[in-house]
N, C-alpha and C positions, 0 to 999 in steps of 0.2 A: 244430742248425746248418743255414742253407739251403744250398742245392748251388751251387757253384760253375761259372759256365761258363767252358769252355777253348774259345777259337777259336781253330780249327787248321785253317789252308788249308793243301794240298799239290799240288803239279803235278809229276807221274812224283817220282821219287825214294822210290820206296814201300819202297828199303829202309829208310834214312836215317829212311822216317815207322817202319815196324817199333820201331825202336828207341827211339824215342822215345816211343813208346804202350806198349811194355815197361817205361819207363819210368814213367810216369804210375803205370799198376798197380802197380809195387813199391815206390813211392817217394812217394805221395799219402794222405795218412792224415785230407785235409779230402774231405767229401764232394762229389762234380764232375760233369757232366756235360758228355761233349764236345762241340762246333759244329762241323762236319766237312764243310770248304767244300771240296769238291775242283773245280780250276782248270782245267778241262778235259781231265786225266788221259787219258796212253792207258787202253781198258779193260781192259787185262791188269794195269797200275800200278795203277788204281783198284780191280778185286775183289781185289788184293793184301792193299788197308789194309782193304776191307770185310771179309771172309775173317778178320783180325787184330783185324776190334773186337769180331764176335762172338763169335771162341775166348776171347779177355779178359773177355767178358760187360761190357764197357763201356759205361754208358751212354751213346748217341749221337745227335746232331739230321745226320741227313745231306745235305747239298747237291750240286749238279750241275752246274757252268757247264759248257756246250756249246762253247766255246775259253776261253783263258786270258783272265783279264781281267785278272790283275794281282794282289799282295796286298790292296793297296790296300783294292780294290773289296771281294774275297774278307771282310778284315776288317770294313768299314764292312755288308756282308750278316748275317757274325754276330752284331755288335751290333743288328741291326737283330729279328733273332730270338731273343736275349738276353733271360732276366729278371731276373739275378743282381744283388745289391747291388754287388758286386765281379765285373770279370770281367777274364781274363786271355786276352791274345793271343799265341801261343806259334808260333815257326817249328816246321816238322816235323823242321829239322838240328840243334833242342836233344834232350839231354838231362836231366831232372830227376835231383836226388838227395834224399837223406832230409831228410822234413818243409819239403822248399821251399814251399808253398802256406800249410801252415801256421803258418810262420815271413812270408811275407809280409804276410798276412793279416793275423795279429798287430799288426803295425808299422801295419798302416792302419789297423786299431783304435784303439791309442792314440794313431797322429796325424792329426786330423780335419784339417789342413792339410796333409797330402799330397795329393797328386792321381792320384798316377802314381809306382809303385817298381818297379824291377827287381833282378834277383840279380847279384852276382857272376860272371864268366865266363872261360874259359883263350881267347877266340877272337874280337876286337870289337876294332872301331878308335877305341875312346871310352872313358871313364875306367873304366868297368865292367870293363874285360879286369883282372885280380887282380894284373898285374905291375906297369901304371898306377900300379891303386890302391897298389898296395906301396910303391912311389916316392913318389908322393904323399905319402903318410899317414907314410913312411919306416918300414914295417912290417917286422919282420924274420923273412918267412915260412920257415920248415923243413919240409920233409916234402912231400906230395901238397898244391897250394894249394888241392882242393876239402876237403881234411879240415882246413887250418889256419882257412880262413873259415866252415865250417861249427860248428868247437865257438867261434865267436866269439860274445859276449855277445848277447841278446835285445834288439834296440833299435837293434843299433850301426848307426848309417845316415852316409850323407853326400850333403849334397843337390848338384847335378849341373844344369849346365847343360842335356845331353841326356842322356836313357832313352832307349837303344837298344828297338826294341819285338822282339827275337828273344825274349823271356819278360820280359812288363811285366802288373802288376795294374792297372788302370784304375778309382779310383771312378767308379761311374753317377753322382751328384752331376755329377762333371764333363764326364762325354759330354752330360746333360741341359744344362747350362749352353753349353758351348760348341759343341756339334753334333757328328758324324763325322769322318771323317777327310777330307782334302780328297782328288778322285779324279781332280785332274790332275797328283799325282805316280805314278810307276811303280816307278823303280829308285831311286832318289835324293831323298832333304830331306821325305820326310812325317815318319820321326822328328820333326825339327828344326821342322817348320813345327807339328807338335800340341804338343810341349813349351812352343813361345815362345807358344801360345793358350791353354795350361794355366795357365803361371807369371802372362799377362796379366789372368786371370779369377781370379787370388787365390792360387793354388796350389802348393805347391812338390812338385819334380820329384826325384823319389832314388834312390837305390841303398841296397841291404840288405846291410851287410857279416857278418851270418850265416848267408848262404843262397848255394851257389856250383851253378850249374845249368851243364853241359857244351852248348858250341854249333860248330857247323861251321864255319859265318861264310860267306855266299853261295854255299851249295853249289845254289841253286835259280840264280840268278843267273848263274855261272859257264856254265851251258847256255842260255843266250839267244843268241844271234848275235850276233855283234863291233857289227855296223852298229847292229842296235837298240838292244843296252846304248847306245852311243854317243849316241842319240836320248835315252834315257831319262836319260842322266844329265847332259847337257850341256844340252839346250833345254829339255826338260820335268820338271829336276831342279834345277838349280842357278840357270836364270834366273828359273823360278818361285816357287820360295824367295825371291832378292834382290828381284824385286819385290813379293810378300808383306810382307816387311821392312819395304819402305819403305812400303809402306802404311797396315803400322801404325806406324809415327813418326807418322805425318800423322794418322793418324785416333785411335789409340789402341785400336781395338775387338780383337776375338780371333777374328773370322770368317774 
């Protein structure tokens, strides 16, 4: 099997990446190698995660922005250094569980009109969080919901108007086709604005209901300052979304 790549931006929160790279090693059983965008880290946060990849003996592509540029950017750099059929962009406040990669991976296998799947999660404002899905599906979860979606059938999916990208498989087919990620969102609507270019170029957008991966939900976010969040998510988030939108009514394209 070839290696998988993980891009994993991070900005300070080096413990929250800790855990999450503990993760990868005890819970990854597809072969990976990480993309290791750090966003301009202080350097005591940054040799934190360095220090952590090579006690792990993990393999890693390491990156360096000289201030924060954003995930955005961060991710559209790791695909850019990516050679993976499949690659996956992963926040540093998940955590994976048993055979996540390899249960998605699967699913993209047998459906070559996927484009784009994420796992199940306890912590997302989108159909993904397991409690949604429960309602939805009228599922009658008992017990820890990452161990009731976890022994759930090989396959079971449901397609989704948005993937959250806090842990999403990306086929390369679709990055080739439709291009990166757009780099004038920041905080706000790049999910929304790559899905609606996804679904437009052919492809459907889903979720893996046998695979549940633990996430924070804006724990990088929550430390920006009141004013800029504000900035990020109001001008250069939600207006540029609506006009994106509309442009593709008009045009049809996926750019």
């Amino acid at each position: 099997m070839d290696k998988i790549d993980i891009i994993l931006p991070t900005w300070n929160n080096s413990m929250l990446t800790l855990h999450c790279l503990c993760s990868i090693k005890a819970f990854t059983d597809y072969p990976y190698r990480i993309i290791w965008i750090d966003n301009g880290s202080e350097a005591s946060e940054h040799d934190r995660v360095l220090k952590k990849l090579r006690e792990l003996k993990i393999e890693f592509v390491p990156v360096f922005f000289d201030e924060r540029l954003g995930p955005i950017k961060a991710m559209n750099e790791g695909m850019r250094l990516s050679t993976s059929h499949y690659v996956v962009w992963l926040n540093n406040d998940a955590c994976v569980t048993g055979k996540w990669l390899t249960k998605l991976i699967a699913i993209m296998e047998a459906n070559p009109d996927i484009g784009i799947i994420s796992p199940v999660t306890d912590n997302i404002s989108c159909l993904a969080k397991w409690s949604k899905m429960a309602q939805f599906l009228q599922l009658n979860v008992k017990g820890p919901p990452a161990m009731y979606f976890n022994s759930q059938p090989s396959g079971f999916i449901v397609t989704s108007r948005l993937v959250s990208f806090f842990c999403t498989v990306v086929r390369r087919e679709v990055v080739e086709k439709i291009g990166l990620l757009h780099e004038g969102f920041i905080a706000y609507g790049g999910d929304d604005d790559y899905c609606d270019r996804v679904k437009l170029a052919g492809f459907k957008t889903a979720i893996a209901l046998n695979c549940f991966v633990y996430h924070e939900h804006r724990a990088s976010v929550h430390k920006i300052p009141e004013a800029e969040l504000k900035v990020a998510r109001e001008r250069r988030g939600r207006a540029l979304l609506k006009e994106r939108r509309e442009q593709r009514t008009i045009t049809g394209r996926w750019d």
